[in-house]
N, C-alpha and C positions, 0 to 999 in steps of 0.2 A: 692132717688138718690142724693139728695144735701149734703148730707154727705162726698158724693165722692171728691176727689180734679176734678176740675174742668180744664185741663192744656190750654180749651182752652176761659178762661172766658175772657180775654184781649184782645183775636184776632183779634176785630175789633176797641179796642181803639184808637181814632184818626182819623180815618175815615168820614169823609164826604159822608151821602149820605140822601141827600137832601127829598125821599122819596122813603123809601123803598116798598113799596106796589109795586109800579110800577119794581122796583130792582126785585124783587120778581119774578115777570108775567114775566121779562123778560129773567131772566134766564131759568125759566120750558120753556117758549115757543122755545128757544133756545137749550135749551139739545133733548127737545121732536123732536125736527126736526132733529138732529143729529142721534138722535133712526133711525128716521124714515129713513133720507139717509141712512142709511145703511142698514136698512133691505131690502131698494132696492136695494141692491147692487151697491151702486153709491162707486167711489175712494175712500180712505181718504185726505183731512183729514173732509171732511164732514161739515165743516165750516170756517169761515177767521177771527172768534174769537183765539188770540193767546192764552188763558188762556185752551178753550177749548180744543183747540191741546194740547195742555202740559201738562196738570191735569186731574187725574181719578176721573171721577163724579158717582154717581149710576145715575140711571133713574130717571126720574118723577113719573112715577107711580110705586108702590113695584114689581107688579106683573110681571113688564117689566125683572127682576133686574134676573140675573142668580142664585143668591145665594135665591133666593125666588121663582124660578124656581125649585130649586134641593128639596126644601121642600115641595113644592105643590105636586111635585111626590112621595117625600118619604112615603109622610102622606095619598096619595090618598087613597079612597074604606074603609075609615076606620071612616065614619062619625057616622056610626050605634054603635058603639062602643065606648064610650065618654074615658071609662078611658084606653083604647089603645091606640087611637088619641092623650090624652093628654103626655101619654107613648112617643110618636115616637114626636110629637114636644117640647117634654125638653128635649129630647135627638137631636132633631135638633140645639137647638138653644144654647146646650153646646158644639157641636159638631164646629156649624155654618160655616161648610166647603161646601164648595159647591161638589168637587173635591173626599171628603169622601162619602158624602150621595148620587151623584153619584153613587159611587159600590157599596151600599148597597141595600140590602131590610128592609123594616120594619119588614118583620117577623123575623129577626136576634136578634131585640133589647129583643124578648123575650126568649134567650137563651144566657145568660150571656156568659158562658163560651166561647161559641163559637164565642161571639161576641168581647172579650177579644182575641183571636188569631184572628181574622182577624183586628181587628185596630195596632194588631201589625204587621202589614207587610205594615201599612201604617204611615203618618204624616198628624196624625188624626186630630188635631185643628188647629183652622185659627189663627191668628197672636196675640197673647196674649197681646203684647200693645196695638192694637185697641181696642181687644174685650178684657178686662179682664174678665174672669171665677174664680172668687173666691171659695175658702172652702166654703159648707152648713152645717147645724147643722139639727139633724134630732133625738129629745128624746134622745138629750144629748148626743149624738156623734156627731164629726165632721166626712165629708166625703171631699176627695179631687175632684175636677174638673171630671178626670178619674172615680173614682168608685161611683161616683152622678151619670154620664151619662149611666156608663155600669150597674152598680146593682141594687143603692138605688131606683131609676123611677121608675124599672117595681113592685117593693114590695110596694110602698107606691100611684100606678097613683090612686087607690082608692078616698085614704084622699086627693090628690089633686085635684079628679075632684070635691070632697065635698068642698071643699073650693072655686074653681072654681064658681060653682055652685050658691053658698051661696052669692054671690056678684051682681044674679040679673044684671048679661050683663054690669056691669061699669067695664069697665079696670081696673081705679086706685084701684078699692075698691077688684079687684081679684086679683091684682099684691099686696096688702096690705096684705091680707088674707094668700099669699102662703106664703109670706117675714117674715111673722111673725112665719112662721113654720122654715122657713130656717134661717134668721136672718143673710144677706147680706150686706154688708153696700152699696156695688152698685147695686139693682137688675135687672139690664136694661136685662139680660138675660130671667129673668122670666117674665119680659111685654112683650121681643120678643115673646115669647112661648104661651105668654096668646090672643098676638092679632093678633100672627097668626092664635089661633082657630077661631076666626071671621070670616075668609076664610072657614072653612069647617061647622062651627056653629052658625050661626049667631041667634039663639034660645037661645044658651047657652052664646055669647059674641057679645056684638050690634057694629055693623062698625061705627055705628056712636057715641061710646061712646068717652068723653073727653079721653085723656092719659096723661100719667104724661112726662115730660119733660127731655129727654138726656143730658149729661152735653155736645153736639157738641150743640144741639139747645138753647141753652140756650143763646148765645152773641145775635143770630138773631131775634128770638121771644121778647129780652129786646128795641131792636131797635120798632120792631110793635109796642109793649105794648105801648112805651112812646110817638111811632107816634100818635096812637089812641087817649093815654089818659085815657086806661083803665087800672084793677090795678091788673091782672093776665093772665097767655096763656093762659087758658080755653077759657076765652072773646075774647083774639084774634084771636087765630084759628077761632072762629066762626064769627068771621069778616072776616076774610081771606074766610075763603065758601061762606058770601054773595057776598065778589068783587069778584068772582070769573067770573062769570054772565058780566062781566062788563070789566073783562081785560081778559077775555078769554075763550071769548062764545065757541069759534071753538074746548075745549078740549076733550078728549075720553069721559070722564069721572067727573061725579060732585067731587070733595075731600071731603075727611074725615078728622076729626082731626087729624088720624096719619099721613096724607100724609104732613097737615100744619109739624107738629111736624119732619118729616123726610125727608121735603124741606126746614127747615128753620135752620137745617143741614148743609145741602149741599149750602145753599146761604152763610151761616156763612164760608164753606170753601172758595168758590168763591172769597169771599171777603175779605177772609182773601190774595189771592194770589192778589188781588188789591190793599190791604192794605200794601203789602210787610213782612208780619207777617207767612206768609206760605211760605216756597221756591219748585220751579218745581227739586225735588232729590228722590234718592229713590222709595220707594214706592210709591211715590206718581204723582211720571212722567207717562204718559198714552204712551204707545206704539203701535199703531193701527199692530192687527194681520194678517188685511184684509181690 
């Protein structure tokens, strides 16, 4: 992924924040409570943080997240079946609509054609500046965005669960192994895909494996690093999981590396709207539905 331009490498330059660990705890502890008011049905705006009112955060935990809701289900009952599973999560995470996999079933993706008229009665991909979906190469043809998700998957989910496979439950080294079939300059699609099997395979891809680094995470995780002292994320994340015990005994759930890697994300946006580097426009103003 470092290949990729990076638009948001400078987002926090300038910034003062004296220690981010504690930055850190305190924003998950903050969003997760906002989850939580509202799953009880308390008013908005669910907290007297002004940033939070104003700005679209995902969860703290993935699982919380809607768009990681709509693939849990798409993919569900299909653990027994490796190279289907893998089938229906590259075609999620090209898709990565929430709204699309929604009205879908997973038995569609394996009838192309049929699968090609029904995304056309819809606005089937999510926001192409967030998520870019680039061109793949596949024995020397390119395939576009479209005909990766709807054709090339279900002919090739074989070679990719071999590859899958061959990497022995490490992320990096399964998201390396696909990339080099497809040959991506930014593959953040194919680690989506890969570490959501973890969710249904954890035999086939360990939750606890390192991940490679998003260019959102990349301002925040440089902050840890040089907090530490250490001289890569791999090391920090896994400091981030031991203080975890320590700044927030009380959470659901112990972290994983992806959730360091896709909280330190979302602190890098935070912080970017403190840092005055983000503005509350757009997309990215939060509008409580409920």
């Amino acid at each position: 992924m470092n290949k990729f331009h990076n638009p948001y490498a400078t987002a926090l330059d300038g910034l003062v924040l004296d220690d981010p660990v504690s930055a850190f705890f305190d924003f998950c502890r903050e969003r997760e409570n906002i989850r939580l008011e509202r799953a009880r049905g308390a008013p908005a705006p669910w907290t007297d943080n002004p940033i939070f009112q104003q700005g679209r955060f995902l969860n703290v935990f993935r699982e919380d997240d809607r768009g990681s809701k709509a693939i849990l289900r798409f993919a569900r009952n299909l653990e027994k079946d490796l190279p289907n599973l893998i089938h229906a999560l590259f075609f999620a995470r090209w898709c990565n609509r929430q709204e699309t996999l929604d009205k879908l079933s997973s038995t569609i993706i394996s009838q192309p054609k049929e699968l090609i008229k029904e995304l056309g009665t819809l606005d089937p991909w999510c926001n192409v500046t967030a998520y870019p979906v680039e061109p793949i190469h596949w024995k020397g043809k390119q395939y576009s965005r479209f005909d990766a998700a709807t054709t090339l998957f279900g002919d090739i989910k074989e070679s990719l669960a071999d590859a899958i496979t061959g990497a022995q439950g490490d992320v990096i080294e399964a998201s390396k192994s696909v990339n080099a079939l497809f040959r991506m300059q930014n593959d953040f699609p194919i680690f989506m895909a890969v570490i959501d099997l973890a969710w249904f395979r954890p035999d086939v891809i360990d939750p606890a494996s390192h991940v490679p680094t998003g260019i959102g995470a990349v301002a925040y995780l440089n902050r840890l690093q040089i907090y530490f002292g250490l001289d890569n994320h791999q090391k920090t994340c896994d400091r981030m999981i031991a203080l975890q015990k320590d700044y927030w005994p009380e959470a659901k759930r112990a972290f994983q590396p992806i959730d360091i890697e896709y909280l330190s994300c979302e602190c890098r946006k935070y912080y970017s709207y403190v840092n005055g580097t983000k503005k509350f426009e757009g997309k990215n103003r939060f509008s409580p539905k409920h």
